[in-house]
SEFIZA-3560 file (N, C-alpha, C; in Angstrom, 3 decimals):
REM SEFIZA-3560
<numar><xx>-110.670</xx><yy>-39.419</yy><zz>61.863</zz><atom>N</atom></numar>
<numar><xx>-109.720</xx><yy>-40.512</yy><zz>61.785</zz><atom>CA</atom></numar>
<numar><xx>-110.467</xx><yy>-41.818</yy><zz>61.521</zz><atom>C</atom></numar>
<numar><xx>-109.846</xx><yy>-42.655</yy><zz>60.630</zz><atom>N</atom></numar>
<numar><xx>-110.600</xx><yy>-44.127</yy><zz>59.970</zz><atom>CA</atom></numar>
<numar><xx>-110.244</xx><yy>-44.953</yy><zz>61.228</zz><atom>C</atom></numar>
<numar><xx>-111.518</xx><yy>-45.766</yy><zz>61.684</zz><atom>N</atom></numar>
<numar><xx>-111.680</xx><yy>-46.824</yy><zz>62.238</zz><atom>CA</atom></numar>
<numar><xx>-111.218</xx><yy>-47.906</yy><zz>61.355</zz><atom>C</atom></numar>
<numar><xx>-110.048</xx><yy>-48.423</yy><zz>61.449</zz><atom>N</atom></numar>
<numar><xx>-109.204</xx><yy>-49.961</yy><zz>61.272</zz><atom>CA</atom></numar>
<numar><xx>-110.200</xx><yy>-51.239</yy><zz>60.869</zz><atom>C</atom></numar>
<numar><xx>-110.028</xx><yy>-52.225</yy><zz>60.559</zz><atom>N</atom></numar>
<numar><xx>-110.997</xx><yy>-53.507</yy><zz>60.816</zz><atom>CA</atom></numar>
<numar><xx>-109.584</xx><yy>-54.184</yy><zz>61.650</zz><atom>C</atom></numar>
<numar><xx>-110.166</xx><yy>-54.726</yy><zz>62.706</zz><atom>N</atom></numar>
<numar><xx>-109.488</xx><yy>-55.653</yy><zz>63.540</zz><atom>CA</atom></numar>
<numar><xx>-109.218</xx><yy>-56.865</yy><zz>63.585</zz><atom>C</atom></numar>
<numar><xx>-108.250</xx><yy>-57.905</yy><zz>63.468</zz><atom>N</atom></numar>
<numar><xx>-107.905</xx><yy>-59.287</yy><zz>63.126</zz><atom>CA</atom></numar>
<numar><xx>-107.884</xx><yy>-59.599</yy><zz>61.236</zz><atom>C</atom></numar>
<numar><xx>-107.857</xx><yy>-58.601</yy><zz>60.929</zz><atom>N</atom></numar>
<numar><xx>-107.448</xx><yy>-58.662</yy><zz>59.743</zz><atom>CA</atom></numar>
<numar><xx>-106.285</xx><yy>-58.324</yy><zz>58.891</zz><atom>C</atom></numar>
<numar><xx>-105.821</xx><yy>-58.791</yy><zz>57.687</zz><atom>N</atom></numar>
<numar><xx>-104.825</xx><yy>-58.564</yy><zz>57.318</zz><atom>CA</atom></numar>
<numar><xx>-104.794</xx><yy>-57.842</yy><zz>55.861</zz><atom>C</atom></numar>
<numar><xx>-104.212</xx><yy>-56.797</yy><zz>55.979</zz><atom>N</atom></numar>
<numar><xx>-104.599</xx><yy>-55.456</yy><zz>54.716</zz><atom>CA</atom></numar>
<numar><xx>-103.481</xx><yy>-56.640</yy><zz>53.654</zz><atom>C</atom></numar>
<numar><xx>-103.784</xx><yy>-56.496</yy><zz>52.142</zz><atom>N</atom></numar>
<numar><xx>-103.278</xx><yy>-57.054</yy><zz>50.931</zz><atom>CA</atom></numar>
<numar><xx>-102.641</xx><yy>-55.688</yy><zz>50.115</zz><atom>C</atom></numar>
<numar><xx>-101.883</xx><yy>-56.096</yy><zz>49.391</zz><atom>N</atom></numar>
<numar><xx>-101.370</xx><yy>-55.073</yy><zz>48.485</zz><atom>CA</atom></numar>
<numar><xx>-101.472</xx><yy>-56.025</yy><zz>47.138</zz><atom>C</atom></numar>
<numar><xx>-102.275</xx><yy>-54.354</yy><zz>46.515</zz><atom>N</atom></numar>
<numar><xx>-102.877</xx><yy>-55.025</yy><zz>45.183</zz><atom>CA</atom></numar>
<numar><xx>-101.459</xx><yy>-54.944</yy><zz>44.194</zz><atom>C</atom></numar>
<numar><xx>-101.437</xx><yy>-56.024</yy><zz>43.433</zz><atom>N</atom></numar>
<numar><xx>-100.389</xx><yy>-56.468</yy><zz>42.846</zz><atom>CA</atom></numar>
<numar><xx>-100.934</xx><yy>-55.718</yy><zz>41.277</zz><atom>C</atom></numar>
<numar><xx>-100.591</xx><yy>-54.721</yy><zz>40.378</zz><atom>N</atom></numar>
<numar><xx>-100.755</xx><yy>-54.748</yy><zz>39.153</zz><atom>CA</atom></numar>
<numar><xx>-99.833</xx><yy>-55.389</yy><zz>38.259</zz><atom>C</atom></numar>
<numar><xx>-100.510</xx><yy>-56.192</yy><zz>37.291</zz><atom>N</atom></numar>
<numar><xx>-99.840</xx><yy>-56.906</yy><zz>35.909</zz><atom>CA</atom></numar>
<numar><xx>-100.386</xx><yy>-56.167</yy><zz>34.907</zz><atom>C</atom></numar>
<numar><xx>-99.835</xx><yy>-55.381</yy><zz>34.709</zz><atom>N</atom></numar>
<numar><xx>-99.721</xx><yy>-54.717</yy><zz>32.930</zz><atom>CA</atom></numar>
<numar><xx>-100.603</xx><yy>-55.627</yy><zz>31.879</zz><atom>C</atom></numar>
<numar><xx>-100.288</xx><yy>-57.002</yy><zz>31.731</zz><atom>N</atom></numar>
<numar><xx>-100.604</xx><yy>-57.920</yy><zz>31.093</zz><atom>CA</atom></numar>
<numar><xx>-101.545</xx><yy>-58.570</yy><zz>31.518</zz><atom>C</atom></numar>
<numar><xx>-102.337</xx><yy>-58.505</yy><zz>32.552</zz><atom>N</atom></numar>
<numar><xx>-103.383</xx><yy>-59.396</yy><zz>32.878</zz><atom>CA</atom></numar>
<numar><xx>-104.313</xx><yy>-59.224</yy><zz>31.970</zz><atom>C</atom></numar>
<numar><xx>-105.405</xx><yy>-60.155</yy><zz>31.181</zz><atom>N</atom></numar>
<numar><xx>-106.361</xx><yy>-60.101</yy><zz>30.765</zz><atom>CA</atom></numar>
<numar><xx>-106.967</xx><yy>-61.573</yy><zz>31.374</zz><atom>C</atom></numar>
<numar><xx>-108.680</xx><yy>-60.784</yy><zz>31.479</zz><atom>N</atom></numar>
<numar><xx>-109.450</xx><yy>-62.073</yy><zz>32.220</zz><atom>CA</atom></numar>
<numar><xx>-108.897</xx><yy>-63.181</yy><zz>30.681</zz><atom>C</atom></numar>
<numar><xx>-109.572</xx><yy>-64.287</yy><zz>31.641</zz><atom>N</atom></numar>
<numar><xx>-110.100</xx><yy>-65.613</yy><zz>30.802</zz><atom>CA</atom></numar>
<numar><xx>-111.541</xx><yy>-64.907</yy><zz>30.358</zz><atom>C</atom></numar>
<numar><xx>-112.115</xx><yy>-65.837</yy><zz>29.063</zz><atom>N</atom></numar>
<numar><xx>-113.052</xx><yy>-65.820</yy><zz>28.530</zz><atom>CA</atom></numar>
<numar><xx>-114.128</xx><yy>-66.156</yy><zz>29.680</zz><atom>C</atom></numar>
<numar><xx>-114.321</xx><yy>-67.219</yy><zz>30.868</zz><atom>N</atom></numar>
<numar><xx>-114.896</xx><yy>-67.076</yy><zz>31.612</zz><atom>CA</atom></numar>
<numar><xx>-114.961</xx><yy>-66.376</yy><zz>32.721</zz><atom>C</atom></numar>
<numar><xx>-113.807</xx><yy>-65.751</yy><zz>32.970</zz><atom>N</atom></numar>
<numar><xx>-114.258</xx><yy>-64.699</yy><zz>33.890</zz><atom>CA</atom></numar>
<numar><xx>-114.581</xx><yy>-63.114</yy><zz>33.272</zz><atom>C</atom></numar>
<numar><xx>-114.276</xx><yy>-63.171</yy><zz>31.827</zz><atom>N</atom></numar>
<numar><xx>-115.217</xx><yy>-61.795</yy><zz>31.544</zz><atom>CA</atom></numar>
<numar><xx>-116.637</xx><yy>-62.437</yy><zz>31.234</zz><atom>C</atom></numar>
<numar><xx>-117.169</xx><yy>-63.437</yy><zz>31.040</zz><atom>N</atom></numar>
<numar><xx>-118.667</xx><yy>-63.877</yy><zz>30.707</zz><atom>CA</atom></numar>
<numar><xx>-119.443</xx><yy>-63.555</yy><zz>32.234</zz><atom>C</atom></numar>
<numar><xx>-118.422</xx><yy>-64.353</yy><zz>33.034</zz><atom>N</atom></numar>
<numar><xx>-119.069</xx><yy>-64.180</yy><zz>34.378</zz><atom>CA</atom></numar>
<numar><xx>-119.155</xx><yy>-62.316</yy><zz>34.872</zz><atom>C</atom></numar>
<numar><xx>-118.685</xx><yy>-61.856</yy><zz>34.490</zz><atom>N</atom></numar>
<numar><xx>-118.485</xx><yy>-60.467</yy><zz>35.019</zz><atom>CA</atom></numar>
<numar><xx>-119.558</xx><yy>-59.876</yy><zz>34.391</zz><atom>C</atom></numar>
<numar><xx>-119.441</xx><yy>-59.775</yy><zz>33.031</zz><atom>N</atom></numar>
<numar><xx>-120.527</xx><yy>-59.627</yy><zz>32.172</zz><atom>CA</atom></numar>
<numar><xx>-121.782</xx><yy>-59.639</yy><zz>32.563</zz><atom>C</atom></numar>
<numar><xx>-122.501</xx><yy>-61.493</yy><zz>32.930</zz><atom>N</atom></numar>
<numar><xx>-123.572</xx><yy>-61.596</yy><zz>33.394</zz><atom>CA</atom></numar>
<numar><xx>-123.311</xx><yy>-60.750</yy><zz>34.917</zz><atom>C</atom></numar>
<numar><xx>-122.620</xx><yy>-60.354</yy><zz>35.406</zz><atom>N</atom></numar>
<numar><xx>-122.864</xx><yy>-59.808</yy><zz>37.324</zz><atom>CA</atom></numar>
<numar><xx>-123.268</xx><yy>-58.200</yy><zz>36.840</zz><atom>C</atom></numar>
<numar><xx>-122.560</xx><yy>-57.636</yy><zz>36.414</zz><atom>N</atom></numar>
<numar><xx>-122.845</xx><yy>-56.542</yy><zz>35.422</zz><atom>CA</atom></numar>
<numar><xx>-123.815</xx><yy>-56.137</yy><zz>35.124</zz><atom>C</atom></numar>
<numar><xx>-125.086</xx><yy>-57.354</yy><zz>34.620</zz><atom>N</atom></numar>
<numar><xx>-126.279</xx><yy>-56.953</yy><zz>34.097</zz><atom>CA</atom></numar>
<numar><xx>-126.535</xx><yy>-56.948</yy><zz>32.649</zz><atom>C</atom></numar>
<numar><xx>-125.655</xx><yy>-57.234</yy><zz>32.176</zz><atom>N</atom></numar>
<numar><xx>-125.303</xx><yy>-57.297</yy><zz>30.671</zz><atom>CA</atom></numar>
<numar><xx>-126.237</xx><yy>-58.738</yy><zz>29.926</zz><atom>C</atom></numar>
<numar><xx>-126.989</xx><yy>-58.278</yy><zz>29.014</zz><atom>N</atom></numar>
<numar><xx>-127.366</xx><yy>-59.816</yy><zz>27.923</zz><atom>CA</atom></numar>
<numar><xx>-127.004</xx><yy>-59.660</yy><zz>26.840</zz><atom>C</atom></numar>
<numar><xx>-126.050</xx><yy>-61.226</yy><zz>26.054</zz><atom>N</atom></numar>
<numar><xx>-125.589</xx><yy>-61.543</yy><zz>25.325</zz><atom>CA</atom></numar>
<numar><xx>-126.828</xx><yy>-62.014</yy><zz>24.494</zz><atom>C</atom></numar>
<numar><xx>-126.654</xx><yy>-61.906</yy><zz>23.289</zz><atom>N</atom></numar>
<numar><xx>-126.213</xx><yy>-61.046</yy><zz>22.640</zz><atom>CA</atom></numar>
<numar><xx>-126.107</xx><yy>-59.243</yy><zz>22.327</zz><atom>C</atom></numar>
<numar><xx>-127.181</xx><yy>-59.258</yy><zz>23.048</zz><atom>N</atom></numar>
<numar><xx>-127.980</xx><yy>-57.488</yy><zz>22.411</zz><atom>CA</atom></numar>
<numar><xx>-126.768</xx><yy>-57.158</yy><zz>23.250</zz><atom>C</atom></numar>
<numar><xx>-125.712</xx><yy>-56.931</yy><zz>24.115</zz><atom>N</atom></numar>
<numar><xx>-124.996</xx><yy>-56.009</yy><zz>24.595</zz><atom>CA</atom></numar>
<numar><xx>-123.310</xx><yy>-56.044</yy><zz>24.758</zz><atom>C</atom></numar>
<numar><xx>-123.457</xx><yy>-57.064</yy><zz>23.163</zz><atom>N</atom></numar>
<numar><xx>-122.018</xx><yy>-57.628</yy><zz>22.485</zz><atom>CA</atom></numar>
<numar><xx>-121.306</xx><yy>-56.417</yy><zz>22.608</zz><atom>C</atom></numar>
<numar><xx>-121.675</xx><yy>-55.142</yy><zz>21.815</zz><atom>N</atom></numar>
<numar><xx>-120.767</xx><yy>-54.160</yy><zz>22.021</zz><atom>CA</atom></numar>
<numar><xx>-120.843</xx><yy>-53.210</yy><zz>22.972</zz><atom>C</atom></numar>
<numar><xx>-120.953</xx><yy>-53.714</yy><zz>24.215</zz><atom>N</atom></numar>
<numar><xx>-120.558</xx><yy>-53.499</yy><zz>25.427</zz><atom>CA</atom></numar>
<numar><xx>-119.353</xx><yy>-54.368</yy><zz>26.352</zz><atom>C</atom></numar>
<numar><xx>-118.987</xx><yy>-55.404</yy><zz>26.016</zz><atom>N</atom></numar>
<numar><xx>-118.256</xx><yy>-56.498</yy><zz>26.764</zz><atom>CA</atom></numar>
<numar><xx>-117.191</xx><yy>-55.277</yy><zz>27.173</zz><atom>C</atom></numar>
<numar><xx>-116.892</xx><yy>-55.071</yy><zz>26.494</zz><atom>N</atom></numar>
<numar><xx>-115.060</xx><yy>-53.700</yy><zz>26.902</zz><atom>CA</atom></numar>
<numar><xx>-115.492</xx><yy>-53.377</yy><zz>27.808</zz><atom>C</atom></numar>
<numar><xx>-116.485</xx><yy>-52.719</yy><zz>28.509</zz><atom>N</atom></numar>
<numar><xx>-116.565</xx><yy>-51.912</yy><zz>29.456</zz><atom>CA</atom></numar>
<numar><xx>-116.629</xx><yy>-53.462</yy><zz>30.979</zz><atom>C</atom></numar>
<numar><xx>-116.876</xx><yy>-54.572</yy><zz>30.581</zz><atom>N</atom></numar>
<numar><xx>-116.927</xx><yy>-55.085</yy><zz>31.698</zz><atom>CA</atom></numar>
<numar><xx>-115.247</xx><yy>-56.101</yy><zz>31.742</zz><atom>C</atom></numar>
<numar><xx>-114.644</xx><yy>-55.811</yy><zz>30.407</zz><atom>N</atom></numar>
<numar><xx>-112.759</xx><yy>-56.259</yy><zz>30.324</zz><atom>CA</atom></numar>
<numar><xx>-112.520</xx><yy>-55.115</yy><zz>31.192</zz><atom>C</atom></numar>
<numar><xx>-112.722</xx><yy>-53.991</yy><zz>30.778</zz><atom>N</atom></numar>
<numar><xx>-112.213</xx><yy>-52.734</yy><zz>30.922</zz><atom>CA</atom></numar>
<numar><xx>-111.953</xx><yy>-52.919</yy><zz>33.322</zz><atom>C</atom></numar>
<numar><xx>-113.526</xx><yy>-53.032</yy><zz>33.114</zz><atom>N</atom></numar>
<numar><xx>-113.705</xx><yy>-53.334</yy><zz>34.483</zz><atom>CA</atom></numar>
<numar><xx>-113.086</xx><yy>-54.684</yy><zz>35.645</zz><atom>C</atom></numar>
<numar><xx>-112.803</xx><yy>-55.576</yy><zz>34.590</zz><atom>N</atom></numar>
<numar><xx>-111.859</xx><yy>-56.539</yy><zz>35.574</zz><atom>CA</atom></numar>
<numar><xx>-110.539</xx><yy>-56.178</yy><zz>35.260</zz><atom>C</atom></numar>
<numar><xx>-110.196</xx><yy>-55.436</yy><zz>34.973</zz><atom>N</atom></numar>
<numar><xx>-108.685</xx><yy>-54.654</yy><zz>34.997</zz><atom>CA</atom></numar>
<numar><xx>-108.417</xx><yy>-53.505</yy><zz>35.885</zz><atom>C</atom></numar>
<numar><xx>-109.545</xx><yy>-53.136</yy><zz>36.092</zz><atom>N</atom></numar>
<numar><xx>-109.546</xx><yy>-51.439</yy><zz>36.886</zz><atom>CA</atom></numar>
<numar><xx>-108.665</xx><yy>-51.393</yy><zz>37.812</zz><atom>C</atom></numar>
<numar><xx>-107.933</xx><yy>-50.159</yy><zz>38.443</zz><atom>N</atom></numar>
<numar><xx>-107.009</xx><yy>-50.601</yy><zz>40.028</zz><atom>CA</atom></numar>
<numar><xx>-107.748</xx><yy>-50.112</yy><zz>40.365</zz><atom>C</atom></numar>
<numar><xx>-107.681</xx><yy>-50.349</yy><zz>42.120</zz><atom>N</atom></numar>
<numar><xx>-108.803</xx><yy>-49.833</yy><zz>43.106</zz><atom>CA</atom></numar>
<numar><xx>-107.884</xx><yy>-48.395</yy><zz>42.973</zz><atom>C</atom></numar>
<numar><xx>-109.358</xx><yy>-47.601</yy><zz>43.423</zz><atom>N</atom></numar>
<numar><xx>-108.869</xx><yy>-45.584</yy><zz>43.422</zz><atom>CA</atom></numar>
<numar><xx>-108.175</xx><yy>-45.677</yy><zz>44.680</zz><atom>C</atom></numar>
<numar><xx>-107.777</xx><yy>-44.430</yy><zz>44.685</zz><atom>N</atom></numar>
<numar><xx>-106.721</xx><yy>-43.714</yy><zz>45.593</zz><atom>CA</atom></numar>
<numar><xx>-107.159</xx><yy>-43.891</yy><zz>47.029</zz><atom>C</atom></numar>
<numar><xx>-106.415</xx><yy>-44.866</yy><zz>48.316</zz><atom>N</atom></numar>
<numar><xx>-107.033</xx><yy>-44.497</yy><zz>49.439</zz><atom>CA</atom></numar>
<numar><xx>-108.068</xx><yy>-45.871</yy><zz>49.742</zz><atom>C</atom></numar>
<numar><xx>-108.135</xx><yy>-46.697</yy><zz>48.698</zz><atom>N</atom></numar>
<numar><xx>-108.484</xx><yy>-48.223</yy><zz>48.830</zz><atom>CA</atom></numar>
<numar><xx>-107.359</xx><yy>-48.993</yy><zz>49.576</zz><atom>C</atom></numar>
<numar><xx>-108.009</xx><yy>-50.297</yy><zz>50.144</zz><atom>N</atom></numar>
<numar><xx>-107.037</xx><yy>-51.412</yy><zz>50.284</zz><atom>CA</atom></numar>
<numar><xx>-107.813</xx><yy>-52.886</yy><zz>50.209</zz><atom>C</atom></numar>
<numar><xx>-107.533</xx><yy>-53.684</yy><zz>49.995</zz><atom>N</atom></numar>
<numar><xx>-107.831</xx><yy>-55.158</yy><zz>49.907</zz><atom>CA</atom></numar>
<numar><xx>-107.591</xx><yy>-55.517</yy><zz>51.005</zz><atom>C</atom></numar>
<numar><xx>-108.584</xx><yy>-56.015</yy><zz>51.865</zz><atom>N</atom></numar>
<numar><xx>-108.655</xx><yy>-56.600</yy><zz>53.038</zz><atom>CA</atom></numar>
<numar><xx>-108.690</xx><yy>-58.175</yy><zz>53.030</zz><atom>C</atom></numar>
<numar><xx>-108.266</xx><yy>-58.862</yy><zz>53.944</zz><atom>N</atom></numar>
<numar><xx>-108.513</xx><yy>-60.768</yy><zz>54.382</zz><atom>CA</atom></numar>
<numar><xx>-109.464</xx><yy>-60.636</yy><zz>55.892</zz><atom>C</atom></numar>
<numar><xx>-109.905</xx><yy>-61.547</yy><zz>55.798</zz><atom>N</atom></numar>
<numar><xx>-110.432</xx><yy>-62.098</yy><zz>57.035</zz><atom>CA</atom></numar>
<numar><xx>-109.881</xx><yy>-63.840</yy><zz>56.983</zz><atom>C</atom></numar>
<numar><xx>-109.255</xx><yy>-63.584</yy><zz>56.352</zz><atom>N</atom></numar>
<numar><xx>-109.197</xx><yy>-65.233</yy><zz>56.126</zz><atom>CA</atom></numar>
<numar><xx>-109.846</xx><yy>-65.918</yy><zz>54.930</zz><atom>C</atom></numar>
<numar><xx>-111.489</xx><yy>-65.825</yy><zz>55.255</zz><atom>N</atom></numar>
<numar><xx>-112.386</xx><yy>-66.055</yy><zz>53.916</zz><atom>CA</atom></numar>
<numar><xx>-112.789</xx><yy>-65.630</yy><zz>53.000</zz><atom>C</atom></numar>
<numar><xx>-113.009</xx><yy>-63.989</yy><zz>53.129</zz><atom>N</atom></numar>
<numar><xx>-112.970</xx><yy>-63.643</yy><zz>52.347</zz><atom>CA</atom></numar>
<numar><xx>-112.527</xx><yy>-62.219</yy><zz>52.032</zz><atom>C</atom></numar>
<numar><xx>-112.323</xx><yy>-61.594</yy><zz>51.095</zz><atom>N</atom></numar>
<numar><xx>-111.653</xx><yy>-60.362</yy><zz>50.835</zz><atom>CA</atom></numar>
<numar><xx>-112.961</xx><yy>-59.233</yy><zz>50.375</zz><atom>C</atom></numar>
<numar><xx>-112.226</xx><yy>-58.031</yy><zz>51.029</zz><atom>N</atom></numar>
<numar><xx>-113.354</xx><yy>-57.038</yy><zz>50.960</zz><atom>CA</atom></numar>
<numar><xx>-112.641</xx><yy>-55.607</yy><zz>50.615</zz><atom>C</atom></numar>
<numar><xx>-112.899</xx><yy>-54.506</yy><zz>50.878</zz><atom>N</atom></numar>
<numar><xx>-112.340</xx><yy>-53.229</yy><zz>50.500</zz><atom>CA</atom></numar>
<numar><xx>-112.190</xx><yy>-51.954</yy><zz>51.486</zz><atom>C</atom></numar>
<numar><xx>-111.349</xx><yy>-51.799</yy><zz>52.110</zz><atom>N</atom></numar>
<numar><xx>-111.410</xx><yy>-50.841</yy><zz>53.074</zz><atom>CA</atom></numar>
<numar><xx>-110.583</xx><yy>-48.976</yy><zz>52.387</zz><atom>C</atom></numar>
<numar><xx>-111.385</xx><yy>-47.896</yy><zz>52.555</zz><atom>N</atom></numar>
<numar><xx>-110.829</xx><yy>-46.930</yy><zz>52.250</zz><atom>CA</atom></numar>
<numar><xx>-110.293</xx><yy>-46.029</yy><zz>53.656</zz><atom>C</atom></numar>
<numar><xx>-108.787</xx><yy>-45.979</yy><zz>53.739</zz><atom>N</atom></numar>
<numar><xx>-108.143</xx><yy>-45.512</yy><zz>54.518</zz><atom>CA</atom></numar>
<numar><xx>-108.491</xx><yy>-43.949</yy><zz>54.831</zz><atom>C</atom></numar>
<numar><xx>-109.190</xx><yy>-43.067</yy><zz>53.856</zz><atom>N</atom></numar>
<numar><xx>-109.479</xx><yy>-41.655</yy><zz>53.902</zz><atom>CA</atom></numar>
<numar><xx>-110.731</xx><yy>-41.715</yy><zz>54.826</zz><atom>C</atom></numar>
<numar><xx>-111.865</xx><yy>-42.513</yy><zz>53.980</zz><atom>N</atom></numar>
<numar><xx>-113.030</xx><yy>-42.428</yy><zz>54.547</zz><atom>CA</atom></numar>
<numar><xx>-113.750</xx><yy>-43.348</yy><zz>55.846</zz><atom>C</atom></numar>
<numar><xx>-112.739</xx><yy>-44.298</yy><zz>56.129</zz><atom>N</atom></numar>
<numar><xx>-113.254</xx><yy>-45.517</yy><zz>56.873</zz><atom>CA</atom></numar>
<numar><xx>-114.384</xx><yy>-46.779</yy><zz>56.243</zz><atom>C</atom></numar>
<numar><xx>-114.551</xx><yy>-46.415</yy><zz>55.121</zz><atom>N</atom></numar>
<numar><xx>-115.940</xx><yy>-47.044</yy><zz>54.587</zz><atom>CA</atom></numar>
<numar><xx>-115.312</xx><yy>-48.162</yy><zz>53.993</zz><atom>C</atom></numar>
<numar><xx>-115.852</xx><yy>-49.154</yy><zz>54.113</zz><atom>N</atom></numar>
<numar><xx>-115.395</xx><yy>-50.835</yy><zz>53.705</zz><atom>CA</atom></numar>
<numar><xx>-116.333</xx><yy>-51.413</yy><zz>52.694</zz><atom>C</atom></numar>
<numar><xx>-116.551</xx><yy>-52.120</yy><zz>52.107</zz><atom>N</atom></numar>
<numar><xx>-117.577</xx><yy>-52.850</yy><zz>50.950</zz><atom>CA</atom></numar>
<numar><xx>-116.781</xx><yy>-54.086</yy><zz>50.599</zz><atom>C</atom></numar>
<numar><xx>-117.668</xx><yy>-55.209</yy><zz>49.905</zz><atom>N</atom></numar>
<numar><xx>-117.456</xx><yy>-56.116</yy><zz>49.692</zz><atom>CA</atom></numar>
<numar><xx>-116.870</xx><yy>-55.719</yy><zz>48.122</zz><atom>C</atom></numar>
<numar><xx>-117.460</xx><yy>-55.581</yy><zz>47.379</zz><atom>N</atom></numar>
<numar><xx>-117.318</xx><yy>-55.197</yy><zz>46.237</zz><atom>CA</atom></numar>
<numar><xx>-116.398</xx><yy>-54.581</yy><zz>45.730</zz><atom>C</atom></numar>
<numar><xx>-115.716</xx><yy>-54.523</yy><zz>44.836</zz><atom>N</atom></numar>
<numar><xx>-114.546</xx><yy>-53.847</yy><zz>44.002</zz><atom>CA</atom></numar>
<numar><xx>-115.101</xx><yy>-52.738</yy><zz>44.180</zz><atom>C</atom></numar>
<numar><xx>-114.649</xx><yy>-51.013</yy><zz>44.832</zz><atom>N</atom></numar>
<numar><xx>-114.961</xx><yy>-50.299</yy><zz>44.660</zz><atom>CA</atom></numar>
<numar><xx>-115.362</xx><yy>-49.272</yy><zz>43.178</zz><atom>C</atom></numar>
<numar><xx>-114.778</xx><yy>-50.618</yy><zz>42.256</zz><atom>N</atom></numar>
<numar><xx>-115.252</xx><yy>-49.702</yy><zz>41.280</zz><atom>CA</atom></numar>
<numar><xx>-116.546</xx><yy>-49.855</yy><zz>40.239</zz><atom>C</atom></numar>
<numar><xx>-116.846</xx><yy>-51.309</yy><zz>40.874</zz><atom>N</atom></numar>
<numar><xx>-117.738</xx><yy>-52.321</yy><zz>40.677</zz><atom>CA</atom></numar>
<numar><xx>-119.298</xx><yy>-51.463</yy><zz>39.881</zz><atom>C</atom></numar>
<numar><xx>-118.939</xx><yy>-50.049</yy><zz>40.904</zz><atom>N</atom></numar>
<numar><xx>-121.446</xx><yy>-49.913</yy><zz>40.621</zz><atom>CA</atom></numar>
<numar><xx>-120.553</xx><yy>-48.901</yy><zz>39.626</zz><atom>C</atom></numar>
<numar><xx>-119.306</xx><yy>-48.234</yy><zz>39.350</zz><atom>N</atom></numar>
<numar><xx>-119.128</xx><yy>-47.229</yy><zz>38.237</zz><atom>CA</atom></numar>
<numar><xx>-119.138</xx><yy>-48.585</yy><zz>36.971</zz><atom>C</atom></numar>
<numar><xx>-118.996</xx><yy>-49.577</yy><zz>36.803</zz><atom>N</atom></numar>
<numar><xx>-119.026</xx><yy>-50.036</yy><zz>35.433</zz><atom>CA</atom></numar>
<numar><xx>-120.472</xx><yy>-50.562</yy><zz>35.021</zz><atom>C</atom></numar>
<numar><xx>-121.020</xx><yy>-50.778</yy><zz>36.304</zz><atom>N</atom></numar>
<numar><xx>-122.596</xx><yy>-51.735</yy><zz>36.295</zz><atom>CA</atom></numar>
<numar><xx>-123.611</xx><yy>-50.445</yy><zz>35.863</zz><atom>C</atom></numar>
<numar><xx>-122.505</xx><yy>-49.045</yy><zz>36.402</zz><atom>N</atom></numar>
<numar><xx>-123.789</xx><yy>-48.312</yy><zz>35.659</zz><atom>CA</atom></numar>
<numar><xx>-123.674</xx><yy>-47.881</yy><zz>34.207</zz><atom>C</atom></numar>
//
C-alpha cells in the first residue's frame, strides 16, 4: 500500500488538445534536455513532443504550496520531475 505525502494537495492534470509550448518554453526544454542548437535542429520534436506528454497511468501532480512534484499512486514513488522527463532526455 502507497504511503500518501501529507499536507499536500493532489492536482488534476488538465489536458488541452491544443496546447503547444511557446517558442521559449520549447528552447528552454530543449536546452534542459541536453540538446545543442544547431547540430540537434532535427531533434526539437522530440523535446515539443515532450512538453505535451500526459503523465502515465497511476501519476498525480502534487502542491506543497511551492512547488509541484509527482506522486505515483501504484508505486508510492514521488519525483520532482515530469515522470516522463529522463524517457525524452534519453
Amino acid at each position: 500500500m502507497a504511503i500518501l505525502p501529507t499536507n499536500n494537495v493532489v492536482l488534476e492534470e488538465e489536458i488541452d488538445d491544443k496546447f503547444e509550448p511557446s517558442e521559449e518554453e520549447l528552447m528552454e526544454y530543449v536546452r534542459w534536455l541536453g540538446m545543442s542548437l544547431p547540430e540537434d535542429q532535427d531533434l526539437v520534436w522530440i523535446a515539443r513532443e515532450g512538453l505535451k506528454a500526459p503523465l502515465p497511468a497511476y501519476w498525480k501532480p502534487w502542491t506543497d504550496d511551492d512547488e509541484i512534484y509527482y506522486f505515483n499512486f501504484m508505486s508510492g514513488d514521488s519525483v520532482w520531475e515530469h515522470p516522463c522527463d529522463e524517457y525524452y532526455r534519453n
